[in-house]
Biopython code that builds the backbone (N, CA, C, O; Angstrom):
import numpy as np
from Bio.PDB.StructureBuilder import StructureBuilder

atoms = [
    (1, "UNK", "N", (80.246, 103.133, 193.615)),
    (1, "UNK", "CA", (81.569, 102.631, 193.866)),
    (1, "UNK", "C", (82.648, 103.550, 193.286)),
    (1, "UNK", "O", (83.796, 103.718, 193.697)),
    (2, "UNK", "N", (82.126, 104.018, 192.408)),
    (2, "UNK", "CA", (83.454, 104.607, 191.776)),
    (2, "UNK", "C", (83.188, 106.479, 191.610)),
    (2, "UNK", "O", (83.235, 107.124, 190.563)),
    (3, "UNK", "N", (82.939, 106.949, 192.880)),
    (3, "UNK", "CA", (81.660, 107.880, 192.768)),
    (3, "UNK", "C", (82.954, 108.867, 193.500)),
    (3, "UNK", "O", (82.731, 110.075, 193.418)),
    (4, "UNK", "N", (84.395, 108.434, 194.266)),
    (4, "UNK", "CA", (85.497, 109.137, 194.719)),
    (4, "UNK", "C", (86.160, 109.429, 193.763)),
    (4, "UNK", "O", (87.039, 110.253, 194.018)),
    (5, "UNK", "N", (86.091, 108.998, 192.462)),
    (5, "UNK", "CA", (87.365, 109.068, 191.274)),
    (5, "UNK", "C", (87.475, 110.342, 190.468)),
    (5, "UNK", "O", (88.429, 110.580, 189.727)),
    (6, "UNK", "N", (86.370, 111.205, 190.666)),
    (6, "UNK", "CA", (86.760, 112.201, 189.837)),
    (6, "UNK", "C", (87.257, 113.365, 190.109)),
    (6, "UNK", "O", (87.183, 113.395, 191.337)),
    (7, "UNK", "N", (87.746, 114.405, 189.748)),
    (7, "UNK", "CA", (88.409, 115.725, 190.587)),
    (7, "UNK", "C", (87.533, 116.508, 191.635)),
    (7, "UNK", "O", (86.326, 116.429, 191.863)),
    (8, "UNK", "N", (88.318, 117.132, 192.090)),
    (8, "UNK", "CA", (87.297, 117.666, 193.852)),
    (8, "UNK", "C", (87.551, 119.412, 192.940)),
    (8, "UNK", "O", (88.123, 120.131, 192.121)),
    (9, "UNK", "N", (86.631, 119.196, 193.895)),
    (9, "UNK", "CA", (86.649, 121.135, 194.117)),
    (9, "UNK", "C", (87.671, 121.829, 194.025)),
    (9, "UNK", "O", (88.598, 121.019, 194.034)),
    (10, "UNK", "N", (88.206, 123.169, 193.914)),
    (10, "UNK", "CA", (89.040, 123.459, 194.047)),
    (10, "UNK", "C", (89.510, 123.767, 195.278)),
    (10, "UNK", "O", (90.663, 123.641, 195.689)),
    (11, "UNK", "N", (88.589, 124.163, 195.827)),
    (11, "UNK", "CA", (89.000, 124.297, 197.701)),
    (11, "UNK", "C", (88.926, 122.530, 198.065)),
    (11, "UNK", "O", (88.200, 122.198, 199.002)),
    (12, "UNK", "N", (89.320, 121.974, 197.672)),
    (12, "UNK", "CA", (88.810, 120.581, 198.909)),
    (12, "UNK", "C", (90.635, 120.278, 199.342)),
    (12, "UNK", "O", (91.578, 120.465, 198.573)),
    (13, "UNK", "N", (90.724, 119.748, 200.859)),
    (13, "UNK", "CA", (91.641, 119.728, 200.772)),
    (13, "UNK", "C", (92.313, 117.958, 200.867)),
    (13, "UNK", "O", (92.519, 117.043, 201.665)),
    (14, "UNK", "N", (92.465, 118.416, 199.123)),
    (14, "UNK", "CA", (92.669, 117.148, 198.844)),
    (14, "UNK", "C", (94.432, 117.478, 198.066)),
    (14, "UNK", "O", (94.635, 118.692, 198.054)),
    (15, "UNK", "N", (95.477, 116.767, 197.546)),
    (15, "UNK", "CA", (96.540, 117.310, 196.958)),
    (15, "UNK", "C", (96.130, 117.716, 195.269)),
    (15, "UNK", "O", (95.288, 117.343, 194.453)),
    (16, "UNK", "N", (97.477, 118.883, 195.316)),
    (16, "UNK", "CA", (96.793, 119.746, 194.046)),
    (16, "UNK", "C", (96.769, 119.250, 192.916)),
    (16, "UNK", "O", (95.903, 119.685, 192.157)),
    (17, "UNK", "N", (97.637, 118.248, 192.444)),
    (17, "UNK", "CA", (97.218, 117.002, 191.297)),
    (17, "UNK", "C", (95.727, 116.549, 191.029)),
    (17, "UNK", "O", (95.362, 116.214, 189.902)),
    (18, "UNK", "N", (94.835, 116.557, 192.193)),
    (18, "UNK", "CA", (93.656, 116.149, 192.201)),
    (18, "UNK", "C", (92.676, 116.628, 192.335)),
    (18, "UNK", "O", (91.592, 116.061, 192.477)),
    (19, "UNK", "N", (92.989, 118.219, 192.301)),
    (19, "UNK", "CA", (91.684, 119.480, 192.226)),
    (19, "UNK", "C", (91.888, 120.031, 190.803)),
    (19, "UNK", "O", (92.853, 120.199, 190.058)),
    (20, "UNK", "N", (90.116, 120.310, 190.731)),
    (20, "UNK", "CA", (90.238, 120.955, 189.343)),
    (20, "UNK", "C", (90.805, 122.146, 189.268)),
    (20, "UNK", "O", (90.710, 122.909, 190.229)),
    (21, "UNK", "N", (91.460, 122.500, 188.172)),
    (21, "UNK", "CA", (91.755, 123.735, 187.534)),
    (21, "UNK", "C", (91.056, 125.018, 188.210)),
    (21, "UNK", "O", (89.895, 124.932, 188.610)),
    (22, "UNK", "N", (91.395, 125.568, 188.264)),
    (22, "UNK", "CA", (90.511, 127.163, 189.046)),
    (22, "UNK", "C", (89.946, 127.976, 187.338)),
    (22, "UNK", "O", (90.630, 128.048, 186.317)),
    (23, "UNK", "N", (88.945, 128.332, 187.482)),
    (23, "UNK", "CA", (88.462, 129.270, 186.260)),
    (23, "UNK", "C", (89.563, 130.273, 186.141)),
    (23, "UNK", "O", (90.189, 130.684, 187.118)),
    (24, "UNK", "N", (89.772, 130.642, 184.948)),
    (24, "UNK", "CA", (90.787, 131.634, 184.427)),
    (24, "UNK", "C", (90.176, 132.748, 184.802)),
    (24, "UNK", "O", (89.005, 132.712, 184.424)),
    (25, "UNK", "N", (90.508, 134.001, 185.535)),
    (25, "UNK", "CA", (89.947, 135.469, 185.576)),
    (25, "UNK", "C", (89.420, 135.757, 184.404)),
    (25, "UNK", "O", (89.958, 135.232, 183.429)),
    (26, "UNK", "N", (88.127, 136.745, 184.159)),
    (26, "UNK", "CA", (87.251, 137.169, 182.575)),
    (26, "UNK", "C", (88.771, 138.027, 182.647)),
    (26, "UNK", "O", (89.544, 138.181, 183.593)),
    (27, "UNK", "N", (88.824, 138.435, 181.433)),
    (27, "UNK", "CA", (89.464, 139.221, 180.979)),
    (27, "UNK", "C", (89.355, 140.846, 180.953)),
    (27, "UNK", "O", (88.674, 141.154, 179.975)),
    (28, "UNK", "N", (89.723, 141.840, 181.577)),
    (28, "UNK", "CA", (89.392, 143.049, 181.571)),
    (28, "UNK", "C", (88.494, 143.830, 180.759)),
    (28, "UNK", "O", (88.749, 143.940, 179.560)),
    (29, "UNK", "N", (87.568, 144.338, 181.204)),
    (29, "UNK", "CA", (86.549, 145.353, 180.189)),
    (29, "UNK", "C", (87.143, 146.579, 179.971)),
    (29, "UNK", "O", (87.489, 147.460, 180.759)),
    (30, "UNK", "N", (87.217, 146.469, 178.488)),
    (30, "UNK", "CA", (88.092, 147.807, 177.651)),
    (30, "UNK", "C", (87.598, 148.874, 178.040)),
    (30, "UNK", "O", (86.367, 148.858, 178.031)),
    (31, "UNK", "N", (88.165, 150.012, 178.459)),
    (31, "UNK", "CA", (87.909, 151.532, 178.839)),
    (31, "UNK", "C", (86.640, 151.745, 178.081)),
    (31, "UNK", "O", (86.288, 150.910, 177.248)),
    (32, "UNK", "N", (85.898, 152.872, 178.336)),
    (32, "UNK", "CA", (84.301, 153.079, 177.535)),
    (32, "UNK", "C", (85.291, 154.147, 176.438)),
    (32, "UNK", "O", (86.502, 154.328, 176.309)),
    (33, "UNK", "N", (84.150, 154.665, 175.819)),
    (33, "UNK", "CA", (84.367, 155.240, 174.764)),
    (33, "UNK", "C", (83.896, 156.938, 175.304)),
    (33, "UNK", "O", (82.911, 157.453, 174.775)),
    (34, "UNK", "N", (84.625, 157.640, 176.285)),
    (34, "UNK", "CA", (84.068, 158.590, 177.353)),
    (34, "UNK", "C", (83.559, 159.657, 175.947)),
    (34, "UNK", "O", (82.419, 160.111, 175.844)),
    (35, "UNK", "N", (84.343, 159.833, 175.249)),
    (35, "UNK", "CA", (83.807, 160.996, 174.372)),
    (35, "UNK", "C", (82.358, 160.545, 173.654)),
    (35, "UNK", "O", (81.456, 161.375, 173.536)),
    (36, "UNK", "N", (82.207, 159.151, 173.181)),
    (36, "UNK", "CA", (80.919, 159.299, 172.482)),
    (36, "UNK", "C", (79.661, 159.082, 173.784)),
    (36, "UNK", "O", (78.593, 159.631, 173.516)),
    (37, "UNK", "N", (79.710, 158.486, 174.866)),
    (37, "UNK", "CA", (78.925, 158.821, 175.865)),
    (37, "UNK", "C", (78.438, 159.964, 176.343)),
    (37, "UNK", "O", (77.332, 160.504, 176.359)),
    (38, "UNK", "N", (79.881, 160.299, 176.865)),
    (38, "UNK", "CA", (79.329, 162.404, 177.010)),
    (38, "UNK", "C", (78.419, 162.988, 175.817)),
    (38, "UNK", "O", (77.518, 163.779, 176.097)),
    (39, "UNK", "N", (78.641, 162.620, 174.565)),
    (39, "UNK", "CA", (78.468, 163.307, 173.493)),
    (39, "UNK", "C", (76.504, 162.790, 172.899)),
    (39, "UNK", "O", (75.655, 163.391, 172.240)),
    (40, "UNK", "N", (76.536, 161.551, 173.519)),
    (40, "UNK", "CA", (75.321, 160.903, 173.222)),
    (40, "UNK", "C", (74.235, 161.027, 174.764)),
    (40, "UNK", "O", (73.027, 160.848, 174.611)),
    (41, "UNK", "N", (74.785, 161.334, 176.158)),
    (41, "UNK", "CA", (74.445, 161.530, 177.385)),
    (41, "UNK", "C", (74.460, 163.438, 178.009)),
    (41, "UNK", "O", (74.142, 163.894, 179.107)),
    (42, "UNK", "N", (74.861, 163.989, 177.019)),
    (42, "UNK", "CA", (75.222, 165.343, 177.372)),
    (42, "UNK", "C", (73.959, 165.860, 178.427)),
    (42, "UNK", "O", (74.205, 166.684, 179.308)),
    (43, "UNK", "N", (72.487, 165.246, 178.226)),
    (43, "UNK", "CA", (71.506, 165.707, 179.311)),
    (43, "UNK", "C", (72.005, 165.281, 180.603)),
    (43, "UNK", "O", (71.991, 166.050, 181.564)),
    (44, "UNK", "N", (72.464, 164.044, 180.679)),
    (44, "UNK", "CA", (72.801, 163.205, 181.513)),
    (44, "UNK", "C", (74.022, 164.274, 182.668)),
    (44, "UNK", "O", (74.078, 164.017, 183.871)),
    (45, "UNK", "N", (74.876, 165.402, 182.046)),
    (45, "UNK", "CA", (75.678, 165.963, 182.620)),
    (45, "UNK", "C", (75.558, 167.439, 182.685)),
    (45, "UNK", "O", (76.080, 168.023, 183.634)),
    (46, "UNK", "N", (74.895, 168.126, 181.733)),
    (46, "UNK", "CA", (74.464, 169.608, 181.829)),
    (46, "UNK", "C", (73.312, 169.847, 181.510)),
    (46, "UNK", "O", (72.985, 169.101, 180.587)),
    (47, "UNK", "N", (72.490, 170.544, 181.820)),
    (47, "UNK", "CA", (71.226, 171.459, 181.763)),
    (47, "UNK", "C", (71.392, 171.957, 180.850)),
    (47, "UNK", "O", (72.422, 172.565, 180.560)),
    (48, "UNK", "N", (69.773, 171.737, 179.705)),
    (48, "UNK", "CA", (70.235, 172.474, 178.311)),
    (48, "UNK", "C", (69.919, 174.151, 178.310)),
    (48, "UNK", "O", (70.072, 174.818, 177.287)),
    (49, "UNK", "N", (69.591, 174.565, 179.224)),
    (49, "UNK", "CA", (69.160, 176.057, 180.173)),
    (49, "UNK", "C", (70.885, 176.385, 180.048)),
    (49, "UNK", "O", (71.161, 177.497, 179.597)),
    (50, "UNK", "N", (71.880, 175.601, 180.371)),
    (50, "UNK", "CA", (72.816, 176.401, 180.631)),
    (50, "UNK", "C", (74.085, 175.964, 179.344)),
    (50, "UNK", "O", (75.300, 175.960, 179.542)),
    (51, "UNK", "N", (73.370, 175.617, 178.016)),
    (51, "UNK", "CA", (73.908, 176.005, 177.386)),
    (51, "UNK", "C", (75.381, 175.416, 177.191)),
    (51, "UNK", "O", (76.220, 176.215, 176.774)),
    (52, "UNK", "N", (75.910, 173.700, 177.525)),
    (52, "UNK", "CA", (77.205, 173.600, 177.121)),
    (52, "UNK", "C", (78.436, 173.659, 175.901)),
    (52, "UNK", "O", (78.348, 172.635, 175.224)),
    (53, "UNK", "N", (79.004, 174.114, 175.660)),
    (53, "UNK", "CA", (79.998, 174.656, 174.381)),
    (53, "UNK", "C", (81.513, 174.135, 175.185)),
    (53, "UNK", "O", (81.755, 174.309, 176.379)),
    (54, "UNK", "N", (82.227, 173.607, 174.394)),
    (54, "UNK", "CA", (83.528, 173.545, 174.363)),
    (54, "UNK", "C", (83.604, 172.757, 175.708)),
    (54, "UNK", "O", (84.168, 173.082, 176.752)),
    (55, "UNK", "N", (82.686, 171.321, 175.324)),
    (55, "UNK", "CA", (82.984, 170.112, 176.502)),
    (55, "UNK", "C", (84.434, 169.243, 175.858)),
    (55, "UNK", "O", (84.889, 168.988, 174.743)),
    (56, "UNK", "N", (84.912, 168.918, 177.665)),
    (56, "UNK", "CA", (86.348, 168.556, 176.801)),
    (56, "UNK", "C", (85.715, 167.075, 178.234)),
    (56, "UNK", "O", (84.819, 167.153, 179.074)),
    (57, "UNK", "N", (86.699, 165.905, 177.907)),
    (57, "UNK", "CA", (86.901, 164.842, 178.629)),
    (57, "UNK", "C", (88.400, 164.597, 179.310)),
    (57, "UNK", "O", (89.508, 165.011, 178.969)),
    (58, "UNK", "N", (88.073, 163.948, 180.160)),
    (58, "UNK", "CA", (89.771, 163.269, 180.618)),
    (58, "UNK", "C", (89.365, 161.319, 180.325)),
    (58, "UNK", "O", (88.268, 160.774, 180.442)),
    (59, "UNK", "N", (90.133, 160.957, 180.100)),
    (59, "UNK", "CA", (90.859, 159.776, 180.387)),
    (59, "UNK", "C", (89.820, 158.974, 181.078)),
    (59, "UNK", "O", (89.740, 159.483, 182.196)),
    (60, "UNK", "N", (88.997, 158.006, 181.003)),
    (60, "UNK", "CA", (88.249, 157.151, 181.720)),
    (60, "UNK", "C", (89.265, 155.929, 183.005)),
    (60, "UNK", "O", (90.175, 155.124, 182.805)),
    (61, "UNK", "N", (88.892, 156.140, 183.636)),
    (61, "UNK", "CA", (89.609, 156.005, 185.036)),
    (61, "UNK", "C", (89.152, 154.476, 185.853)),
    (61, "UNK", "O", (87.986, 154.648, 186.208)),
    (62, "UNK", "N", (89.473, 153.503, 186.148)),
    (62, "UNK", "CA", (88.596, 151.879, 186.540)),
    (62, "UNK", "C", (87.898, 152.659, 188.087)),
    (62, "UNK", "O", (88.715, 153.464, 188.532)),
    (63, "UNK", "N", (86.993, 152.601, 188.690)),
    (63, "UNK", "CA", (86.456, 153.378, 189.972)),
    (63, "UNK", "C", (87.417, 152.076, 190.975)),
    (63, "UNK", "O", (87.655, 150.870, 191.037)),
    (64, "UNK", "N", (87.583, 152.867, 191.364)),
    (64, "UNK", "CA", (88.190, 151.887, 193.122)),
    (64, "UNK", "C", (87.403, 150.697, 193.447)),
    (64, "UNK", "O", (87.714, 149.511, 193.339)),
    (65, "UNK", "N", (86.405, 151.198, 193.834)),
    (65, "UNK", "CA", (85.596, 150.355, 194.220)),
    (65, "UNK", "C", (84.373, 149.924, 193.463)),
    (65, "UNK", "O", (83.318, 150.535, 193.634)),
    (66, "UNK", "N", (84.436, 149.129, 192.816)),
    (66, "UNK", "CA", (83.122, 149.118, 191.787)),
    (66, "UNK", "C", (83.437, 148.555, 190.567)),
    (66, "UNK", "O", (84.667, 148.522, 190.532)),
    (67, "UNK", "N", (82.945, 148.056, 189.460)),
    (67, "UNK", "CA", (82.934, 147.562, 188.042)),
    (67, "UNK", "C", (83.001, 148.566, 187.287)),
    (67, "UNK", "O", (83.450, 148.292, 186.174)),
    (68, "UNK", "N", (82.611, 150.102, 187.525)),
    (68, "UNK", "CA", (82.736, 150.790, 186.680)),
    (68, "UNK", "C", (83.722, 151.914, 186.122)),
    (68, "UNK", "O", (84.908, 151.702, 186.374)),
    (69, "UNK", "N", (83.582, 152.468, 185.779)),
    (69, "UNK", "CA", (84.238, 153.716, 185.642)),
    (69, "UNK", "C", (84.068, 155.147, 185.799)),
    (69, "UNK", "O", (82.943, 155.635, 185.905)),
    (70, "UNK", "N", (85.281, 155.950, 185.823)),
    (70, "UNK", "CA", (84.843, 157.590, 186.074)),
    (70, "UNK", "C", (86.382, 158.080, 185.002)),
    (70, "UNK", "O", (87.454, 157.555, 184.700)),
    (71, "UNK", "N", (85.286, 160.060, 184.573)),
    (71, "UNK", "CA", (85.896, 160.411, 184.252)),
    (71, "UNK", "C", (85.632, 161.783, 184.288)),
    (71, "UNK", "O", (84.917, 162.269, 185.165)),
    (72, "UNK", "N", (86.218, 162.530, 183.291)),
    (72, "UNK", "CA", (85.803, 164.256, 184.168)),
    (72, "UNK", "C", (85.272, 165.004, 183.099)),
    (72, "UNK", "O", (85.704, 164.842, 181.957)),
    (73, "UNK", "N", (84.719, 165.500, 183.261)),
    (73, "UNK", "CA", (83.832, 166.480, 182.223)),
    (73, "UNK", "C", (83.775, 167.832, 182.738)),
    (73, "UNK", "O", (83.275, 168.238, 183.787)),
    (74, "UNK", "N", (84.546, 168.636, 181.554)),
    (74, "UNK", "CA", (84.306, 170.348, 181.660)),
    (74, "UNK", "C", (83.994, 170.721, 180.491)),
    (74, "UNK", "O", (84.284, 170.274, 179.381)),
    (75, "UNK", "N", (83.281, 171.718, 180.885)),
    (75, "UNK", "CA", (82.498, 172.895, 179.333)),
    (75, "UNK", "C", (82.198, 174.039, 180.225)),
    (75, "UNK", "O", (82.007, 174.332, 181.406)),
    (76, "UNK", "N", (82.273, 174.646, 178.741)),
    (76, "UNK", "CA", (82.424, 175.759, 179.325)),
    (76, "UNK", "C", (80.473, 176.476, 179.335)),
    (76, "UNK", "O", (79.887, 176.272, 178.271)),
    (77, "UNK", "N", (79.897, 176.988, 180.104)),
    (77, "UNK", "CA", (78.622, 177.207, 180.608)),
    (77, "UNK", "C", (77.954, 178.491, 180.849)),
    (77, "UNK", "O", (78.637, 179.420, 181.278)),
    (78, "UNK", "N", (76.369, 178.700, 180.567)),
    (78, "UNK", "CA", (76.011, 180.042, 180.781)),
    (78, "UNK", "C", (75.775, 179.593, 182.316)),
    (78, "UNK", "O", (75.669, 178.381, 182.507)),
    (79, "UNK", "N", (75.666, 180.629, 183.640)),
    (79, "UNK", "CA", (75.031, 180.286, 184.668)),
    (79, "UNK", "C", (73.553, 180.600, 184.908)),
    (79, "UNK", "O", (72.887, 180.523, 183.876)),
    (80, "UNK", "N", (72.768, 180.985, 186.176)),
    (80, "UNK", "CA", (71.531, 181.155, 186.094)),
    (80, "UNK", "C", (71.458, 182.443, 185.749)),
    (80, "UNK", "O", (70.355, 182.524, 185.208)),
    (81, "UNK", "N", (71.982, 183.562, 185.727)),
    (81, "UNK", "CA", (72.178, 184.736, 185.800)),
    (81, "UNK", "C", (72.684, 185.233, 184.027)),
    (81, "UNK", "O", (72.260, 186.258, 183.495)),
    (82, "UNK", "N", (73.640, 184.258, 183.358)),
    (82, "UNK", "CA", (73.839, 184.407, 182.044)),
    (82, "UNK", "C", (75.461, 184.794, 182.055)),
    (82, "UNK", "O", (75.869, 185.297, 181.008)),
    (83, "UNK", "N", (76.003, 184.692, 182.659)),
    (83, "UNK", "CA", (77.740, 184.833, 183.119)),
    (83, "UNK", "C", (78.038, 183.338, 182.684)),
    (83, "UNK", "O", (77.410, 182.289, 182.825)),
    (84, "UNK", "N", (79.136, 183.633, 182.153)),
    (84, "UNK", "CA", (80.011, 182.602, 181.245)),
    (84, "UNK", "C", (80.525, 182.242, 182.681)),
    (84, "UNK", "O", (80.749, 183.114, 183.521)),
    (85, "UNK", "N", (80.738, 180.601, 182.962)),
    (85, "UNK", "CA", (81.558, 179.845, 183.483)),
    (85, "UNK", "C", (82.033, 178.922, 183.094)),
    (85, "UNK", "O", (81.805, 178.788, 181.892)),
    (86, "UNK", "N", (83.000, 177.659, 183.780)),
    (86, "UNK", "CA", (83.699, 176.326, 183.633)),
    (86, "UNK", "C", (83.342, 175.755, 184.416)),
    (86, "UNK", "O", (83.778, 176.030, 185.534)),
    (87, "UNK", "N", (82.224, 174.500, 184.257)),
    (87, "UNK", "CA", (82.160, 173.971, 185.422)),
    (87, "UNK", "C", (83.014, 172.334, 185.149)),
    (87, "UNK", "O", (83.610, 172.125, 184.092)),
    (88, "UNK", "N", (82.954, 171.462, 186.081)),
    (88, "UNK", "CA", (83.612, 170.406, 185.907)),
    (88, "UNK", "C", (82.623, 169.672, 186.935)),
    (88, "UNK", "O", (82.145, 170.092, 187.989)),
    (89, "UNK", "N", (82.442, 168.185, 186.150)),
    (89, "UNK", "CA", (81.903, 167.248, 186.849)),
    (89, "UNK", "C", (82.488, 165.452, 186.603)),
    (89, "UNK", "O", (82.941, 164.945, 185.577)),
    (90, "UNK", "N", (82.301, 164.944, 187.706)),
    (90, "UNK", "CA", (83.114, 163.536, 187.581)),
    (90, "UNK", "C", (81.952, 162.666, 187.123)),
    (90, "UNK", "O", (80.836, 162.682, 187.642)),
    (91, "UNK", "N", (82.281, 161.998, 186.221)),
    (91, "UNK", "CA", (80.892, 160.782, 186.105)),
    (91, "UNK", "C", (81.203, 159.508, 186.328)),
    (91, "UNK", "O", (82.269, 158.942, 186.083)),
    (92, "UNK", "N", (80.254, 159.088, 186.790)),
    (92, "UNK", "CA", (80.206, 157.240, 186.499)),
    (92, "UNK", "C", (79.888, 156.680, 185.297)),
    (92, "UNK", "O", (79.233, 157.202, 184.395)),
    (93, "UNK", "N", (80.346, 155.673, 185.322)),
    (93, "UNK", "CA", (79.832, 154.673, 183.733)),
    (93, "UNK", "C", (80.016, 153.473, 184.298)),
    (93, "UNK", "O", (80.795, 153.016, 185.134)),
    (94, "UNK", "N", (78.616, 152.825, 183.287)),
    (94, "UNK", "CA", (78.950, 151.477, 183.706)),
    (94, "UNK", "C", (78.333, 151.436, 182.487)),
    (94, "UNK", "O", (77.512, 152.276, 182.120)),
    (95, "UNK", "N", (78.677, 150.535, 181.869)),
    (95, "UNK", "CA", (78.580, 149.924, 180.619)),
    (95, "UNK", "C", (78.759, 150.710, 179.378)),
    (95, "UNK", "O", (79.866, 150.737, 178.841)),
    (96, "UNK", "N", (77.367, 151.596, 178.697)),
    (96, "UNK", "CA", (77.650, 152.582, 178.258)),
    (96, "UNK", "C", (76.975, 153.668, 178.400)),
    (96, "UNK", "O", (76.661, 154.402, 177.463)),
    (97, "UNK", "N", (76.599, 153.926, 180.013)),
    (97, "UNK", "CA", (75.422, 154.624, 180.425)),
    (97, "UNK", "C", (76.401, 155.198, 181.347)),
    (97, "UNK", "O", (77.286, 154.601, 181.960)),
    (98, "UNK", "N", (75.963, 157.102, 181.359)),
    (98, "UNK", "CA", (76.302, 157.430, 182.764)),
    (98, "UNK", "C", (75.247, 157.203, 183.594)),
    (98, "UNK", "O", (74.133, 157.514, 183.173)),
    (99, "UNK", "N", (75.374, 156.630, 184.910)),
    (99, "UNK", "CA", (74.756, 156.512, 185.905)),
    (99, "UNK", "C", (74.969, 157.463, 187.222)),
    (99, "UNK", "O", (74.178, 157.249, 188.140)),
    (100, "UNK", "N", (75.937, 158.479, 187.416)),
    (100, "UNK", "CA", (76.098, 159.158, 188.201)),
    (100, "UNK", "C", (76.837, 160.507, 188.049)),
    (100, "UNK", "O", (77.866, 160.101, 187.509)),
    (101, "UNK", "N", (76.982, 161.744, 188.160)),
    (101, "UNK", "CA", (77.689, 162.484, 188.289)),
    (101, "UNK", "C", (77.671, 163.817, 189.541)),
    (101, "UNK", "O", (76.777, 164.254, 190.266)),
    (102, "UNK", "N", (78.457, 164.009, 189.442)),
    (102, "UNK", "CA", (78.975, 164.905, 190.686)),
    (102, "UNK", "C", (79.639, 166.578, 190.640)),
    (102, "UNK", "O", (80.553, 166.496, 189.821)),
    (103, "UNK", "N", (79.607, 167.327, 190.906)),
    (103, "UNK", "CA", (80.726, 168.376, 190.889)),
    (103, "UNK", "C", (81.017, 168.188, 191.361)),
    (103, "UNK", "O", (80.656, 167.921, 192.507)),
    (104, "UNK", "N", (82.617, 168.153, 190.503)),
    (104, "UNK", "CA", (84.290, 168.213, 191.854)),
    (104, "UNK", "C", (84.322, 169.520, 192.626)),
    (104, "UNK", "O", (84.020, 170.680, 192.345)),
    (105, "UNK", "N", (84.891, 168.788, 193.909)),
    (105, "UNK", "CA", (85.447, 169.261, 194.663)),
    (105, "UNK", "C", (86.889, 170.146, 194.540)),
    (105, "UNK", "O", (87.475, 169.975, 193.471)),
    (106, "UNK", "N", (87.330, 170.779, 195.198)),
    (106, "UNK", "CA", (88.398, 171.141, 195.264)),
    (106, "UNK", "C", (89.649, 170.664, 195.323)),
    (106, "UNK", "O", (90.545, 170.907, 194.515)),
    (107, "UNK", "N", (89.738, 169.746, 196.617)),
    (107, "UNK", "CA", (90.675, 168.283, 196.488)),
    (107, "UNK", "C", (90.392, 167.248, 195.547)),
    (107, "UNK", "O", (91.192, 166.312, 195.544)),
    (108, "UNK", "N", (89.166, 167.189, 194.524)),
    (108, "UNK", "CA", (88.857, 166.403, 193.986)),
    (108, "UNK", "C", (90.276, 166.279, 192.631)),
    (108, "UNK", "O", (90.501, 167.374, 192.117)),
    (109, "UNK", "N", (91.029, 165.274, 192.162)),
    (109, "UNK", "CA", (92.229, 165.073, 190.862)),
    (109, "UNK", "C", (91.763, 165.484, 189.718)),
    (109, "UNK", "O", (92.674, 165.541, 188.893)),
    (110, "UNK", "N", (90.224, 165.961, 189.079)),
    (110, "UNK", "CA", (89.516, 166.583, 188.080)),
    (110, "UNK", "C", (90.510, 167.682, 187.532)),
    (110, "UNK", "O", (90.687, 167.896, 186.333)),
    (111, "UNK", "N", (91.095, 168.307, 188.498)),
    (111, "UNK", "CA", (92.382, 169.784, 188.158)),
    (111, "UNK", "C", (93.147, 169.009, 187.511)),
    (111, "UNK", "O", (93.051, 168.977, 186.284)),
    (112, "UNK", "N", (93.925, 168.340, 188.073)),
    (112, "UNK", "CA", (94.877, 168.003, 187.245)),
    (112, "UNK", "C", (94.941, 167.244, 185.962)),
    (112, "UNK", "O", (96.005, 166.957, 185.414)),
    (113, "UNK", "N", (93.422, 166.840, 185.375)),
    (113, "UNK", "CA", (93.719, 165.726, 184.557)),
    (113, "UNK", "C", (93.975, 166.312, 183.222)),
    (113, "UNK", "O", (93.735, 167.520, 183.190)),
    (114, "UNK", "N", (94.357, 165.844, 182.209)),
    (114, "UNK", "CA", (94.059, 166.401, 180.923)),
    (114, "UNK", "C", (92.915, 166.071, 179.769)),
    (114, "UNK", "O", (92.715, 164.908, 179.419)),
    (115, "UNK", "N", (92.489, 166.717, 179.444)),
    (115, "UNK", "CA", (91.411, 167.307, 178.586)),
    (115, "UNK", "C", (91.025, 167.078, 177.156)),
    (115, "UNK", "O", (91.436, 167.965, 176.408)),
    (116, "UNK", "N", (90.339, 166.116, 176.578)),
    (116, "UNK", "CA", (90.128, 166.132, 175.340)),
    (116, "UNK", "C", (89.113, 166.978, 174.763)),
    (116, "UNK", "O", (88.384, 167.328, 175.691)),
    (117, "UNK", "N", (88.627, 167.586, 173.425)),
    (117, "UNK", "CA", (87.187, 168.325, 173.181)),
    (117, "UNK", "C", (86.801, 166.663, 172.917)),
    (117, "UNK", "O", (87.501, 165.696, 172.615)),
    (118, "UNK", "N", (85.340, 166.828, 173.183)),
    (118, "UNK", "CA", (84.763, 165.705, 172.288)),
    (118, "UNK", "C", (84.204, 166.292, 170.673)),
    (118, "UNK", "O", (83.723, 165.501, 169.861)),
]
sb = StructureBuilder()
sb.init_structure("model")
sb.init_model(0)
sb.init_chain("A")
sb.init_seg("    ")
for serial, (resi, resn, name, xyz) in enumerate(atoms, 1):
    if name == "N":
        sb.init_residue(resn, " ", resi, " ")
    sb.init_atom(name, np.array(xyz, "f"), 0.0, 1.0, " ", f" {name:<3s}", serial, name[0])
structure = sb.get_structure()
């Protein structure tokens, strides 16, 4: 009998006095900590064959599409040959794991970002 009396759903379309409350959004997950990741993941982004020195970070970035994050990683590198280069690569993070990385592209925003050492 008394089984109509309590609040509806939030979609029901019933008036809004009489739907429950909607859950509050979680609250944003704080930027990672890109320098001690790189610094604890460094296999994760360079080959120890090539020798990284003078890795710097940018700014951890929310990914577009996705829960996680990206950010940019350059050091400076021996190649296969033993010639000093700079390479730069974008990574993923999700939690406190890289899970992906890439060399930028040319159009890739990696140029422009700025640079911490870790």
């Amino acid at each position: 009998m008394l089984t109509g009396c309590g609040l509806s759903d939030i979609r029901a379309p019933v008036p809004e006095f009489m739907r429950a409350k909607a859950p509050d959004p979680a609250p944003p997950e704080p930027p990672p900590d890109v320098k001690r990741i790189v610094r604890d993941g460094m296999e994760s982004v360079f080959t120890a064959a090539s020798r990284p020195n003078r890795v710097r970070v940018s700014a951890p970035l929310r990914e577009p599409a996705g829960a996680g994050w990206t950010a940019c990683v350059r050091a400076d590198i021996s190649s296969v040959t033993g010639a000093p280069l700079t390479q730069t690569y974008r990574v993923t993070i999700a939690g406190d794991l890289i899970v992906d990385r890439k060399r930028v592209e040319e159009d890739d925003n990696c140029a422009t970002e700025s640079y911490e050492p870790i």
